[in-house]
N, C-alpha and C positions, 0 to 999 in steps of 0.2 A: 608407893602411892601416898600424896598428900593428903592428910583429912584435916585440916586447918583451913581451908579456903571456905567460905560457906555460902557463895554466889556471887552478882555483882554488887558491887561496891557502890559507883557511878559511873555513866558515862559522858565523854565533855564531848564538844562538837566543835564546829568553826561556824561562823554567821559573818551578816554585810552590815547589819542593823543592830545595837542594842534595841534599841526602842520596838522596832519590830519584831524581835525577837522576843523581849518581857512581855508585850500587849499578848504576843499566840501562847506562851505557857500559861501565862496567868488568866489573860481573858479570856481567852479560848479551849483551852484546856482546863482550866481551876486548877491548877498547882499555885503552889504558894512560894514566892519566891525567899530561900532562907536566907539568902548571904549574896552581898555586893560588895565585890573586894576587884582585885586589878588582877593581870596576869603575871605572875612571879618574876618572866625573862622580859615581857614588855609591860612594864608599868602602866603606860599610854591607854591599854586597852582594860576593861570590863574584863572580870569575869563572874559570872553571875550562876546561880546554883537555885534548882527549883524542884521542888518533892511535896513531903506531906507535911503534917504540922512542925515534926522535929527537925527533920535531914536525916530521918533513918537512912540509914546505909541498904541499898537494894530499892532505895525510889529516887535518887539522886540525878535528875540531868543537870550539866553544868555546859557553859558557852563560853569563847572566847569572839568577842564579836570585834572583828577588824572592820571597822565602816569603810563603806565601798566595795568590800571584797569580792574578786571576781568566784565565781562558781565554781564547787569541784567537778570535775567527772568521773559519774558511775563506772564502775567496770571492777577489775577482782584485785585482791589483796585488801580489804576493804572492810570494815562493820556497815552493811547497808541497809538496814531496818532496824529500829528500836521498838520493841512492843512494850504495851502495858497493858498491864490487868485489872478489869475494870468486871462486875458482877453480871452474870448469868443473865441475859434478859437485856440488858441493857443497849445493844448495840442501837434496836431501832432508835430508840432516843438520840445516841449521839449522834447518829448518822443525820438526822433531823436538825440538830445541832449546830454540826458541823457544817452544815447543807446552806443555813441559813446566817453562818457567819463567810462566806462564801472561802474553804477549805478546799485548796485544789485537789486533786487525784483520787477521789473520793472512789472506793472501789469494796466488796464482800467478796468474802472465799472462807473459804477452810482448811486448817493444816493442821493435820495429826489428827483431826475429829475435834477440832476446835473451831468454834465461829470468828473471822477477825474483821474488823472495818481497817481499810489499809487509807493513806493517806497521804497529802505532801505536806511538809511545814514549808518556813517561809522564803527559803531558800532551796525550797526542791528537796529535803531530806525524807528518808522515807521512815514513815512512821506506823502501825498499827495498836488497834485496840484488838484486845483478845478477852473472847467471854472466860473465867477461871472461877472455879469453887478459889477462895481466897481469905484468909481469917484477919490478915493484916488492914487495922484500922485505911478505908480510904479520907482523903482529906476533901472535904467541901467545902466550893467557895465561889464566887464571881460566876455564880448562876448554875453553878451544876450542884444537880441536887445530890443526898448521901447516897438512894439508890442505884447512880450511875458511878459515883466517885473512882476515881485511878485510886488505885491500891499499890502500886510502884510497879517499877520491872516486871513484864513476866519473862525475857526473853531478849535476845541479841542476833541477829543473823552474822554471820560472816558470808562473803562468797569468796570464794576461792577457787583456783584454776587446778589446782589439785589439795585434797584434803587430809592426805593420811597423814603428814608429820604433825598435823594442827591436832586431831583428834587424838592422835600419841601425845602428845603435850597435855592435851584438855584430860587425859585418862591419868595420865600422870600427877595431874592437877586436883585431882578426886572425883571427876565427872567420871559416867559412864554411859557407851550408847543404851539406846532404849528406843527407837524406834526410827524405819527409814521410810521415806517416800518421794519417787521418784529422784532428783535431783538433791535433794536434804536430807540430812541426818544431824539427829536430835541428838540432844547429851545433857544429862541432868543427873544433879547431887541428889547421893538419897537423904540427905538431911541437910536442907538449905537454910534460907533467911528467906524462901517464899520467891526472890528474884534468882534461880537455881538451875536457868534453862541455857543451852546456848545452841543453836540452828545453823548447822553451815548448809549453804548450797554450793555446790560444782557447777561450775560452768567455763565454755571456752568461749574465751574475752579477754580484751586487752587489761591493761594495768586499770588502775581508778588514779587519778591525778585531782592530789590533796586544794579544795577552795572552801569556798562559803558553802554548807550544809553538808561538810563530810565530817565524822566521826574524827576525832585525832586520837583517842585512844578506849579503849575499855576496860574499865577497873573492877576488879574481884577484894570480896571483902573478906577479913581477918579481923578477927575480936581484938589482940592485944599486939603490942609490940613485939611480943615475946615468940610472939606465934609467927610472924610478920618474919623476924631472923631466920627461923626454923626453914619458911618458906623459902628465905634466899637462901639460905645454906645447899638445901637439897636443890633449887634451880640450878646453882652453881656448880655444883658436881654433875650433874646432870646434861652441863656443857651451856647453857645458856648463859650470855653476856647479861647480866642484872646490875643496874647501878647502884653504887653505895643508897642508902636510907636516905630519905630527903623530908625535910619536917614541911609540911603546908600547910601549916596554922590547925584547920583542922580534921586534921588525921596526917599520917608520916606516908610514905609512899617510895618503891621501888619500883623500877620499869624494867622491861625486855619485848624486845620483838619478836613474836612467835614467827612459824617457820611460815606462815602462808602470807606474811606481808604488814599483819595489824600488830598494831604499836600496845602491849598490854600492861597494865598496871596490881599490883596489887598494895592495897591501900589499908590500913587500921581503923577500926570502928571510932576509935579512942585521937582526941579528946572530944570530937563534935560540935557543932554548928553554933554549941551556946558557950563555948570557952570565949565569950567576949562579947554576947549580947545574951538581953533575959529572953528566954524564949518565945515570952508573947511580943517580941518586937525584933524576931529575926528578919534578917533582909532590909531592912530600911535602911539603914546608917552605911554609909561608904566605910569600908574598913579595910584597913593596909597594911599588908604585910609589914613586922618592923623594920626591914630595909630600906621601906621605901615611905615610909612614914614623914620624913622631910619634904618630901616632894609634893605634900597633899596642895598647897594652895598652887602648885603649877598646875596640876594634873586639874584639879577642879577647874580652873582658870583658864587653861588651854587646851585640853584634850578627854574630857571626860564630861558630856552633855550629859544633862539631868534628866533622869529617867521618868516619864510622868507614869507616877500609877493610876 
């Protein structure tokens, strides 16, 4: 069993909208957007990354927003809820919030004996707030005040048509179960980075067909590089197809696709969000990967509309 993983990382999405996309994390949510760079394979497109003050690893959503893009479909093989954790108490607030920035699918439950406000973003992705005892600073900003603030990840659903090879993976990975309910089972590190959950549901349903507001992957975090090898070495024996190391400005990253269908990553804490800007001015400045660094005056020119904050 791995003990070098120590939750998620980040996870990235697909979208139709930049703009519509920036306005619901940052206005609606109060996440702070830390990084606007392009996508590594298409230049053309955003990719944009939104957390707490730094880009701690475990509060990280990120987006690739193909404007226009048609919509995914729900169904299994899938990450189809993101939750975050947000302080004890606070749900009524957001939901008032929420209510009044008019947030579709607006919905209360509880899972595992936690309270969650469930949600849609802007593309129909499903989203939740989960009340958590939680120590990691949240970030406040664009009208949410500190005692409601996201404190990052608490959780990731998968759904799956069947779960045991996933959860053999995740147990392998250093997770362990810890409690079922109904259709879900829970799995959590006993010594995370606070983002340490992951939630499958079973269900029979067809595939999910990748668009605008599906998940493209889920990243699990790892301190050093060194740790990051360790990790592939033992996937690799292990029989999973992992790709060589791939540097992404900031932090390195290895992929494979686990057995239930979702695309997963495991990514390096190191170097972080500020390897090229000062912290208090993350996210503003368009930055580009050095491959594609020639091409900034097209890309700005023809294919990358300016994002109003």
């Amino acid at each position: 069993m791995l003990t070098q993983i120590k939750g998620l990382h980040h996870v990235t999405s697909l979208a139709s909208s930049a703009q519509a996309n920036n306005d619901f994390f940052t206005r609606t949510l109060g996440l702070r957007r830390v990084k606007k760079t392009v996508n590594f394979d298409a230049p053309n497109v955003y990719h944009l990354y939104y957390a707490d003050a730094a880009g701690t690893p475990g509060t990280v959503m990120t987006y690739f927003p193909f404007e226009g893009a048609r919509r995914g479909r729900a169904g299994t093989g899938e990450a189809s809820l993101t939750a975050f954790s947000v302080p004890p108490g606070s749900l009524p607030a957001w939901k008032t919030r929420l209510a009044e920035l008019g947030v579709a699918g607006l919905s209360q439950d509880s899972l595992f004996d936690q309270s969650r406000l469930l949600f849609r973003g802007p593309d129909g992705e499903g989203f939740a707030l989960v009340e958590a005892e939680d120590d990691r600073p949240g970030w406040a900003g664009n009208g949410v005040a500190k005692s409601m603030a996201i404190h990052g990840f608490h959780s990731v659903t998968l759904r799956l048509a069947d779960a045991t090879a996933t959860i053999a993976l995740l147990q392998f990975m250093g997770y362990r179960e810890i409690a079922r309910q109904g259709a879900f089972t829970r799995l959590a590190l006993d010594s995370g980075n606070g983002a340490d959950r992951i939630d499958i549901e079973t269900v029979d349903a067809p595939a999910a067909g990748q668009g605008a507001g599906s998940v493209h992957h889920v990243a699990f975090a790892v301190e050093t590089r060194e740790m990051q090898l360790e990790v592939r070495k033992a996937l690799a024996e292990a029989g999973q197809d992992v790709t060589p190391v791939i540097d992404r400005d900031y932090f390195w990253a290895i992929y494979f696709r686990s057995p239930g269908g979702v695309l997963f990553e495991v990514a390096t804490n190191e170097p972080g969000f500020d390897r090229d800007e000062d912290i208090e001015h993350l996210g503003e400045a368009l930055k580009l990967p050095r491959q594609h660094a020639h091409l900034r005056e097209t890309l700005e020119r023809k294919y990358l509309s300016p994002i109003k904050d």
